[in-house]
N, C-alpha and C positions, 0 to 999 in steps of 0.2 A: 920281469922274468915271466915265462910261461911255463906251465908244470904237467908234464906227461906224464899221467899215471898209471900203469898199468900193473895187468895179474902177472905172476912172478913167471908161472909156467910159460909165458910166453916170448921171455927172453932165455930163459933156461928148462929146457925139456925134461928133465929132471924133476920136476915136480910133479907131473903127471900121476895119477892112480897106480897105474899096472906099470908104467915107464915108458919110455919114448920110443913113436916109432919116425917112419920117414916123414910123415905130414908135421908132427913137433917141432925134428930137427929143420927141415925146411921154411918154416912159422922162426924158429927163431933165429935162421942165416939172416932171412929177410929184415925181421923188424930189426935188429942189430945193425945193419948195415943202414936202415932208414933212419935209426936216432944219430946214427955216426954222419950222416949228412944235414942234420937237424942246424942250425944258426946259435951261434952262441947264446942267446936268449933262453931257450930250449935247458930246460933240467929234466930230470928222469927218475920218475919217484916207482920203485918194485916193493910193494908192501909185502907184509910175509902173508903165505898162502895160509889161508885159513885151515884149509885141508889139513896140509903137512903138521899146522898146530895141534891141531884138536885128534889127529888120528897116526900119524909119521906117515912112516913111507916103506916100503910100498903098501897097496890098500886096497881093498875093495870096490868095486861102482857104486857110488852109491847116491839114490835121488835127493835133491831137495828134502822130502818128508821124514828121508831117514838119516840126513844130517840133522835136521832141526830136533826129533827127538834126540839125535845124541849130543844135543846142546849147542849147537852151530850158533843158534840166535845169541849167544852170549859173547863167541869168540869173534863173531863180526861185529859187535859194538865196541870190543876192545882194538879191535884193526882199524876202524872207522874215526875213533877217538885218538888214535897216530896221528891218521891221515889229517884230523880236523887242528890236529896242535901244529902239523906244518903248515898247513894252509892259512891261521893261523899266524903263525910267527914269520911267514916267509912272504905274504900277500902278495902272490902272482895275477897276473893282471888276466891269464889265461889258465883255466884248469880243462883238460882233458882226460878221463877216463875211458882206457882200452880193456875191457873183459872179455869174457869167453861165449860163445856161444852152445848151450844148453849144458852148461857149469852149473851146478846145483847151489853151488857158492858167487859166483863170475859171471855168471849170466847175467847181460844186459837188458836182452827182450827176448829170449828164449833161455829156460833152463830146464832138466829132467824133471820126470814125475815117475813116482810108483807107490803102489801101497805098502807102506810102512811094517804093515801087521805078517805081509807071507816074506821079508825081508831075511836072509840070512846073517844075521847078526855074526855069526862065530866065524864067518868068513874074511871078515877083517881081520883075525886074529891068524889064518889060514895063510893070506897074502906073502908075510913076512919070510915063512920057508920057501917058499913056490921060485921054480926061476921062473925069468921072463916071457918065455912058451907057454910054461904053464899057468901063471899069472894072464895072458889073452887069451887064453882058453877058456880057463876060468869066468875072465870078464865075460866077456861074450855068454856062457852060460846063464850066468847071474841075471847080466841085461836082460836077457830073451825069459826066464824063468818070471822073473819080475816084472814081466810087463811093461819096461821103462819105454815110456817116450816123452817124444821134446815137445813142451807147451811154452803159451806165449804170457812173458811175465817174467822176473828178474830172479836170480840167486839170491840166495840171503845175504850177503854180502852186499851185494848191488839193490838190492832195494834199502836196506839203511844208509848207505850213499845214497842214492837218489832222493831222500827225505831229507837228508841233513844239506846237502851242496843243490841244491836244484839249478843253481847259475851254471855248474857246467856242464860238460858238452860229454854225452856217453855214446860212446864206439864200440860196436862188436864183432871179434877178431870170428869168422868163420873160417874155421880148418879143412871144410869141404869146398871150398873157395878162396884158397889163398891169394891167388893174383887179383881179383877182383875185391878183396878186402883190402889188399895193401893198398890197389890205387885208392881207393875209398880215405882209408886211414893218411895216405902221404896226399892229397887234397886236401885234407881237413889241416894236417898239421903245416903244409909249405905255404898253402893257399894265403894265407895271410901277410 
């Protein structure tokens, strides 16, 4: 068996922060349609989004620094310890990990950065009333106010897989590049 693992949001758009736009729902027509062509060998592992655990839905933007203060380093060793009891009991002879790129959580080799200290904490609580207008409105505020940008270096998530699994193989799905990701991603996984 081979085990394709990937972040949840990217088979279903719905997990997103603020919620799905077109580049989501396009990201997940494709990858859906690429596991549906996969060879029977081929499993499919959607761990639960760290995000949606530790915070629900809808939410906030928010970086690396200000998941890790609200405790993210905890809920990624408990998703990681899933991940390692199937790997584990199932010993696929391939393991692949598909994360996100500049995911705070999901990032492979890019993920956000901001300073923690001028962060709007009460805004996550904000999220939940807001419709979806106002929720990217919002983002976008918050991003731009916070200084957030993408450096190089994994989510918290993906750097405790990357410590614990180092034999497999990690893939990052860019959303500003979808075709040029997918062929990437369906190379890696058919090529075989």
């Amino acid at each position: 068996m081979k085990l394709l693992i990937i972040a949840p949001c990217l088979l279903s758009p719905f997990y997103v922060y603020r919620g799905p736009k077109g580049k989501e729902y396009e990201t997940a027509k494709l990858l859906r349609e690429l596991i549906g062509e996969l060879d029977e060998n081929w499993q499919v592992l959607a761990y639960p989004c760290p995000e949606f655990e530790l915070i629900g839905w809808p939410r906030a933007p928010a970086s690396r620094e200000v998941y890790e203060r609200l405790g993210m380093r905890e809920r990624a060793k408990v998703i990681a310890n899933f991940i390692g009891r199937v790997l584990t009991k199932e010993k696929p002879e391939k393991v692949v990990f598909v994360g996100v790129k500049g995911s705070p959580t999901c990032g492979v080799f890019h993920t956000s950065s901001s300073d923690p200290e001028g962060y709007p904490y009460r805004a996550m609580q904000e999220f939940f009333y807001m419709s979806k207008e106002e929720r990217l409105e919002r983002s976008r505020e918050i991003m731009e106010k916070g200084g957030f940008k993408l450096v190089n270096g994994p989510g918290l998530l993906f750097e405790e897989l990357q410590k614990r699994f180092p034999g497999a193989e990690f893939l990052e799905f860019d959303k500003e590049n979808i075709n040029g990701t997918m062929e990437r991603i369906e190379m890696r996984l058919k090529g075989d």
